[in-house]
N, C-alpha and C positions, 0 to 999 in steps of 0.2 A: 549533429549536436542536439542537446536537448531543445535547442530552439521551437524547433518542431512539436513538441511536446506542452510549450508556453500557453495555455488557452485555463478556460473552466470546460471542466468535462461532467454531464450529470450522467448517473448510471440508470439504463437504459433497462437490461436483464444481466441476471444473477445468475449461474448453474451451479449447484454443487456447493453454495457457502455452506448450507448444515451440515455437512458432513466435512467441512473442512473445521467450522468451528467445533463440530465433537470431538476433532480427531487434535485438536486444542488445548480441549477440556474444558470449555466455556459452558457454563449452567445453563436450564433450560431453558430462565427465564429471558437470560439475556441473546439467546440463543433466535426467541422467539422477535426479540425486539431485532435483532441483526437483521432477519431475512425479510422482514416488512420494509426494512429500510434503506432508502434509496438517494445515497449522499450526493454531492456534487464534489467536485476534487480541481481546483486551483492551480497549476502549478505553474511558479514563476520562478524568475532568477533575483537576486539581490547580489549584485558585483558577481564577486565570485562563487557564490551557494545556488544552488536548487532550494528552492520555497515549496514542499508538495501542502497543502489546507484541504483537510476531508472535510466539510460542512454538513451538518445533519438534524433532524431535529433529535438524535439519543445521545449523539455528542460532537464538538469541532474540534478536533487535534491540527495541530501545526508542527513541522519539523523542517531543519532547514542545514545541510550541510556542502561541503564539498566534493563532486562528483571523488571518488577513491578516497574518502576520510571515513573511516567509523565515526559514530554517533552513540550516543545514548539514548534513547527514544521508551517511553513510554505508550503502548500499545492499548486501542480504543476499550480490549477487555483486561486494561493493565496487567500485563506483560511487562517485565522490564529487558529489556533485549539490547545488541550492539546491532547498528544498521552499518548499512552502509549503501551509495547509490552509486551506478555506474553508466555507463553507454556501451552497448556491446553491438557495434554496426549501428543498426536502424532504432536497436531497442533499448528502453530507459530501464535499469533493472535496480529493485531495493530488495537488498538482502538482509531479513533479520536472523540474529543468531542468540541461544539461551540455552543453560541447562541441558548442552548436551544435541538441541534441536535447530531446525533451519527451516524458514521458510523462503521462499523467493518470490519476489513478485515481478513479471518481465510484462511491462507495458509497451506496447507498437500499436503505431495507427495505420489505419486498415481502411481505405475509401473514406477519409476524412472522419474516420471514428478512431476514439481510442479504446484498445482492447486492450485487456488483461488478464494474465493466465497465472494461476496461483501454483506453487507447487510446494508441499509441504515434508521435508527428509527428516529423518530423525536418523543423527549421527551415533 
């Protein structure tokens, strides 16, 4: 279950966000403010929802839905996208989708870390 997932988790190292934000479209400048930036990420339950809380000093978004409900979510370089979160075995996965595009985000914790691996498709 997502239980396992319930903590604050600060981000520790980044690989590859530039070129995931280019591949985005995200401008240079804010481009430049992403990779310096190193949020903290919340995630808790409220009854039945997933609470995930990015913390940062460039911005705090908060989203909060039903594990298998889409979402409306508004993305840190506004995006408007449908999400959606799941459990897939071990791993907490939030799928955004737009215009055509997907990204997925598949979080698992790893030796008491939580890791995350981005993966960005264009349908």
């Amino acid at each position: 279950m997502v239980d396992a997932f319930c903590a604050t988790w600060k981000l520790i190292d980044s690989q590859n966000f530039d070129d995931y934000m280019k591949a985005l479209g995200v401008g240079f400048a804010t481009r430049q403010v992403g990779n310096v930036t190193k949020p903290t990420v919340v995630i808790s339950q409220d009854e039945d929802k997933v609470v995930l809380k990015t913390l940062s000093t460039f911005r705090n978004t908060e989203i909060s839905s039903k594990l298998g409900e889409e979402f409306a979510e508004i993305t840190p370089d506004d995006r408007h996208v449908k999400s959606t979160f799941t459990m897939e075995g071990d791993k907490f996965v939030h799928v955004q989708r737009w215009d055509g595009k997907e990204t997925t985000f598949i979080r698992e914790i790893k030796d008491g870390k939580m890791v995350m691996v981005r993966l960005h498709i264009v349908i």
